[in-house]
C-alpha positions as CSV (number, residue, x, y, z in Angstrom):
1,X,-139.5,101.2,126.2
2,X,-143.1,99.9,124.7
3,X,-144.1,97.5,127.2
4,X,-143.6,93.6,125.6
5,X,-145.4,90.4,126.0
6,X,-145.3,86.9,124.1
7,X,-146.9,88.1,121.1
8,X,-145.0,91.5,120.4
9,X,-143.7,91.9,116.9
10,X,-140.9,94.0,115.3
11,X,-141.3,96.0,112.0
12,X,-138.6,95.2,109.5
13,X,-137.1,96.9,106.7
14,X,-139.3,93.9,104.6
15,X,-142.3,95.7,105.7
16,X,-143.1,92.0,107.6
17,X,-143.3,91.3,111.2
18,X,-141.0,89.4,113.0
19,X,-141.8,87.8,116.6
20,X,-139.7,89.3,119.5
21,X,-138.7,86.1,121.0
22,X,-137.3,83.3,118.4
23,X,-137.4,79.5,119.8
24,X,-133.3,78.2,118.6
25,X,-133.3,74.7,117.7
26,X,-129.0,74.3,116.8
27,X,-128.3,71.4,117.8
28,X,-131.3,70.0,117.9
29,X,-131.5,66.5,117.2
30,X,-134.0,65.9,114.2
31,X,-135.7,63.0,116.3
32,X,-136.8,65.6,118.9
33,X,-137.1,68.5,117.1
34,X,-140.6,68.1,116.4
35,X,-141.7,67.3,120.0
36,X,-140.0,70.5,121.7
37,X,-140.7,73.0,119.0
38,X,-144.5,71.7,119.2
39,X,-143.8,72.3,123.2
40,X,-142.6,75.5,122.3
41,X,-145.5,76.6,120.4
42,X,-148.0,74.9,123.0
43,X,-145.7,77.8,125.4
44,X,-146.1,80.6,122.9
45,X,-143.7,80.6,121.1
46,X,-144.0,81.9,117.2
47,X,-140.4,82.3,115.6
48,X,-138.6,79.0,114.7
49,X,-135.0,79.8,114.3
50,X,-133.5,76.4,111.6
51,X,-130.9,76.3,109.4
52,X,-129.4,74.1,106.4
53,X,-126.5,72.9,108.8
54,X,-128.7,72.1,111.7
55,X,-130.5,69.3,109.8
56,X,-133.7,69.8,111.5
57,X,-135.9,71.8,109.1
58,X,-138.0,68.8,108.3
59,X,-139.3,67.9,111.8
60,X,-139.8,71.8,112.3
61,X,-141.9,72.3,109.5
62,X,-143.9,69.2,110.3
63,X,-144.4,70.4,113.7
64,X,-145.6,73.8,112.2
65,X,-148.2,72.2,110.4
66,X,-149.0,69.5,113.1
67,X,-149.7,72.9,115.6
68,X,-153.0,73.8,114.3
69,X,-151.8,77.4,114.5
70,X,-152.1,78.9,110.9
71,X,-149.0,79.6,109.4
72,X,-149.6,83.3,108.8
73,X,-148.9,83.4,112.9
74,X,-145.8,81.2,112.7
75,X,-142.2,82.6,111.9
76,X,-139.3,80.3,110.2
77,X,-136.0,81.3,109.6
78,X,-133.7,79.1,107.9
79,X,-129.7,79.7,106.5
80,X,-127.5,79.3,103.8
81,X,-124.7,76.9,104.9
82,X,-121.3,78.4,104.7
83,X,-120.0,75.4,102.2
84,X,-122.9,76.6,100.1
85,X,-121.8,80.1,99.3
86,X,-122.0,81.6,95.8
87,X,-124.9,82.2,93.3
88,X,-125.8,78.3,92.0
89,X,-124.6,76.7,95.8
90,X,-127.3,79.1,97.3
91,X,-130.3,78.9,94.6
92,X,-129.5,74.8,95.3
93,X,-129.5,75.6,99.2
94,X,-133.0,77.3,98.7
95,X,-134.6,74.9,97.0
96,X,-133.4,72.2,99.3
97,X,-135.0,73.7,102.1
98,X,-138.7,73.8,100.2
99,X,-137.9,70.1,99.7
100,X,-137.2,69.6,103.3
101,X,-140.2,71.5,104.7
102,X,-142.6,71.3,102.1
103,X,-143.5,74.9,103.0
104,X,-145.1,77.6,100.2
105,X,-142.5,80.2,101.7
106,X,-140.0,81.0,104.2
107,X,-140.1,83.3,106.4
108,X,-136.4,84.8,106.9
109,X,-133.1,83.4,105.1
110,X,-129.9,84.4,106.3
111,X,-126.6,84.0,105.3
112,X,-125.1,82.0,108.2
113,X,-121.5,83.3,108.0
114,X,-119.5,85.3,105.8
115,X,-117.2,82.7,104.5
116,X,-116.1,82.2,101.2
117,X,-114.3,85.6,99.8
118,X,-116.0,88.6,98.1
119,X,-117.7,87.0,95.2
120,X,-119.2,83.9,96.5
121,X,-120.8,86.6,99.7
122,X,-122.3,88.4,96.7
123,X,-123.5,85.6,94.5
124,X,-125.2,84.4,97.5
125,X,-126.6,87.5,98.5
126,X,-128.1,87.7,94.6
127,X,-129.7,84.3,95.2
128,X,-131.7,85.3,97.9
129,X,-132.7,88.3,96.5
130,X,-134.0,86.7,93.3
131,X,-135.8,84.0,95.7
132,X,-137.4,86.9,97.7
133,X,-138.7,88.9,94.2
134,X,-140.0,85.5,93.2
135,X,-142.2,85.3,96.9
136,X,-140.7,82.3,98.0
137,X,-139.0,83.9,101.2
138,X,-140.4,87.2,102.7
139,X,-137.1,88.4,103.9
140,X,-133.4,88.0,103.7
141,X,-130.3,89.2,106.0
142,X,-126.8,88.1,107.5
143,X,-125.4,85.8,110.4
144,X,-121.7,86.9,112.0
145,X,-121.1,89.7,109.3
146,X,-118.4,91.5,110.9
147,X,-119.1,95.2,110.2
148,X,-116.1,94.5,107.3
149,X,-118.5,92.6,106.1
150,X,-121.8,94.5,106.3
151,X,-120.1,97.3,104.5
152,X,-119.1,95.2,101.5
153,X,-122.2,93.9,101.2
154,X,-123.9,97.4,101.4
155,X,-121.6,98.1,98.7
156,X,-122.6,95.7,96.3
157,X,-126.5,96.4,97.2
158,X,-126.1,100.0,95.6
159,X,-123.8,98.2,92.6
160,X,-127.0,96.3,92.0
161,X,-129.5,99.4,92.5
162,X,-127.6,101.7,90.2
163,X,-128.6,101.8,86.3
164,X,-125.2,101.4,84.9
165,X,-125.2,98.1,85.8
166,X,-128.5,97.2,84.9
167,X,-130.3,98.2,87.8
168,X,-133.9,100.1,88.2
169,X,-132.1,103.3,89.9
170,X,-134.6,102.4,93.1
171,X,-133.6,102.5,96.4
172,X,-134.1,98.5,97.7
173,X,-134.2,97.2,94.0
174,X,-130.8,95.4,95.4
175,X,-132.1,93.6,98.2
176,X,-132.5,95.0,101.9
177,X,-130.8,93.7,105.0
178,X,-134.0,93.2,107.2
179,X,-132.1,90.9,110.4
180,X,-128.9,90.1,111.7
181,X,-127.7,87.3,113.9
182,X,-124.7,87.1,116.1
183,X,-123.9,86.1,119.6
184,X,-124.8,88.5,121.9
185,X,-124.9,88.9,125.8
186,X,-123.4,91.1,128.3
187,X,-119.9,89.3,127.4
188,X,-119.9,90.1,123.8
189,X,-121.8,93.3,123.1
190,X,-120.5,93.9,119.6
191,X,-121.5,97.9,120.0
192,X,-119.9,98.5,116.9
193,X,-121.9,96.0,114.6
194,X,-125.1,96.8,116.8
195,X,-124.3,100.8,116.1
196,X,-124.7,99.8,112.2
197,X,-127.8,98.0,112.5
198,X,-129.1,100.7,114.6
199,X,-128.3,103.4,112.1
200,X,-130.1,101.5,109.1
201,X,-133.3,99.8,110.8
202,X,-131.5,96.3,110.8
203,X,-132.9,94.3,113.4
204,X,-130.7,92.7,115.4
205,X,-130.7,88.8,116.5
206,X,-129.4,87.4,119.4
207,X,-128.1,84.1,119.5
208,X,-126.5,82.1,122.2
209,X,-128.3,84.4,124.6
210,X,-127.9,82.6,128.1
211,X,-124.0,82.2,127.3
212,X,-124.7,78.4,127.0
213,X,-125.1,78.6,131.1
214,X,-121.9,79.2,131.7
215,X,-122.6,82.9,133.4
216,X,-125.3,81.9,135.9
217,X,-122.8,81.9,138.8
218,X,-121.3,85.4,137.8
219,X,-121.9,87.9,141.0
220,X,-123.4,90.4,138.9
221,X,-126.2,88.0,137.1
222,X,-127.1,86.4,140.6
223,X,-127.4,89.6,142.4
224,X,-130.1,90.8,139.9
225,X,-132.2,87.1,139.2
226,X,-132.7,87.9,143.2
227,X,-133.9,90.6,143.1
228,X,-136.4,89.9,141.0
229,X,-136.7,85.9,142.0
230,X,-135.7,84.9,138.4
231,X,-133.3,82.5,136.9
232,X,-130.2,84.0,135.2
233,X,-132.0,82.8,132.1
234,X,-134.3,84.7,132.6
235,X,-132.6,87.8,133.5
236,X,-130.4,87.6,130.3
237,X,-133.6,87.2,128.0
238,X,-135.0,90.2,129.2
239,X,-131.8,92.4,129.3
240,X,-131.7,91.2,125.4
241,X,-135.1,92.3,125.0
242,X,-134.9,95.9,126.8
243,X,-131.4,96.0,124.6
244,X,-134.0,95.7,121.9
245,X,-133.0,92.5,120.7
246,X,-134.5,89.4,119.3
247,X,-132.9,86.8,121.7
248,X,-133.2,82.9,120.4
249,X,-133.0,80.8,123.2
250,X,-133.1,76.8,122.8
251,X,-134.0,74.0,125.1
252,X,-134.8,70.5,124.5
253,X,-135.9,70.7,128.8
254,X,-140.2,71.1,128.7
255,X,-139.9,73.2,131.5
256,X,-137.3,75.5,130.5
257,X,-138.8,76.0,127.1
258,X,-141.4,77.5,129.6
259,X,-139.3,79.1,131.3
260,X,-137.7,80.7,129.2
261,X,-141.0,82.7,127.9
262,X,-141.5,84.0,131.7
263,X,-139.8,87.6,130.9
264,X,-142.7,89.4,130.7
265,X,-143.9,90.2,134.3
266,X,-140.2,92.3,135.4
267,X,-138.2,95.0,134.0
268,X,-134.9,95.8,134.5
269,X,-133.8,99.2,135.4
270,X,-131.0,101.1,134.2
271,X,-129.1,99.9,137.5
272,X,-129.7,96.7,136.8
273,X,-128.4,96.9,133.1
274,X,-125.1,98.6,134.7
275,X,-124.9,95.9,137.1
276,X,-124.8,93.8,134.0
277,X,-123.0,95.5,131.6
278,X,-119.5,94.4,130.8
279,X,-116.4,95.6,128.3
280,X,-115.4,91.6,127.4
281,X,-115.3,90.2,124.1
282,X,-115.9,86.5,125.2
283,X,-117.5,84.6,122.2
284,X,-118.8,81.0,123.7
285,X,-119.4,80.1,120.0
286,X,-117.6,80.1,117.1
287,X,-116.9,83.9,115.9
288,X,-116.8,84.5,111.8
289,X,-117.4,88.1,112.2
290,X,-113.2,88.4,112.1
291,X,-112.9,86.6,109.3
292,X,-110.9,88.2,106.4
293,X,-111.3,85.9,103.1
């Protein structure tokens, strides 16, 4: 694989760049959100990964423009809530988040989870697409889509491209699915939805990447941080990176914020991948990908 560091950048389907590593801030309380994710950008860090539900867009955006960095070289992501699905909830959802963080455009807005049946998934999906024609967010895509999911929604993207119903005929006329986000780690490898993202150019997001620290004493991850004199953390950022992943780890912890950026200096091997690799399905988060309104 192309050899990363801090500032390597993925090509989306968007035609933008977005940041290999993201800096997650769920959970974050919005009274220290502006003091880590200034850490994190003192680290390195230049992907901010918000959302409507985490009530923290506000103290992100202020510590975006309290950086000094210029806000071409900053990345931030934000989501539609999953009670604001449909056409009007998400336009509403949108301009909420402008209000919030006082930015000229957004980076990346995802769906946050496919809730809400078939219409509401597409009104939503129209919304951002309208927003991103108008140049108010750069790129759109999906959070927890099961593969259910991502077909229906690929469905309604050609509905929108084709003439009959009023589209221009072109390819991409009806939005394009530039990221996805799920949970992913060596115990929940979702092949199948990370097959479909592969196939299309979707890049894929990893969230919850260190398992919430509940895999550091596993045999497996301990045998290969020595090896290598890392933290599990560690180990698991980079075996999302080599997996070709955007992994989104959070800390409110200074020195784990840094730590967490310390990936770049070892490589796993394909041994070393094996030694990690698992068959389990264990979500430590919640898991909308099943869901079947």
């Amino acid at each position: 694989m192309a050899k990363l560091d801090i500032n390597s950048k993925y090509k989306m389907l968007s035609g933008y760049d977005i940041p290999v590593l993201g800096y997650g801030v769920y959970q974050t309380p919005a009274e220290v959100a502006e003091d880590v994710v200034l850490h994190a950008f003192k680290t390195g860090y230049r992907h901010v990964d918000s959302a409507r539900v985490y009530r923290n867009e506000g103290p992100c955006s202020e510590a975006m423009k309290k950086s000094g960095i210029p806000r071409s070289e900053i990345f931030f992501t934000s989501k539609v809530p999953p009670r604001s699905m449909g056409y009007e909830e998400t336009k509403a959802s949108i301009e909420s988040s402008f209000k919030q963080t006082g930015l000229d455009y957004i980076d990346l807005y995802l769906i946050h989870a496919p809730y809400g049946g078939r219409t509401a998934r597409c009104g939503t999906w129209r919304a951002l697409v309208e927003a991103q024609r108008s140049g108010k967010i750069r790129s759109i895509g999906v959070s927890n889509y099961g593969v259910h999911h991502l077909d229906e929604l690929e469905a309604y993207i050609r509905e929108l491209e084709a003439p009959e119903n009023g589209g221009s005929g072109e390819k991409g006329s009806g939005g394009q699915i530039s990221v996805g986000q799920w949970e992913l780690h060596p115990w929940l490898q979702r092949k199948d939805i990370v097959e479909w993202c592969e196939k299309r150019g979707v890049v894929c997001e990893a969230y919850c990447p260190l398992v919430r620290g509940t895999k550091f004493e596993e045999e497996g991850l301990k045998k290969v941080a020595g090896k290598y004199g890392k933290t599990g953390a560690q180990v698991l950022i980079r075996w999302s990176l080599q997996k070709g992943f955007v992994p989104l780890p959070k800390s409110v912890t200074h020195s784990r914020i840094e730590e967490n950026t310390q990936v770049y200096d070892f490589e796993l091997t394909d041994e070393d991948m094996k030694v990690l690799d698992t068959e389990e399905y264990s979500p430590c988060s919640w898991d909308p990908t099943t869901s079947r309104d």
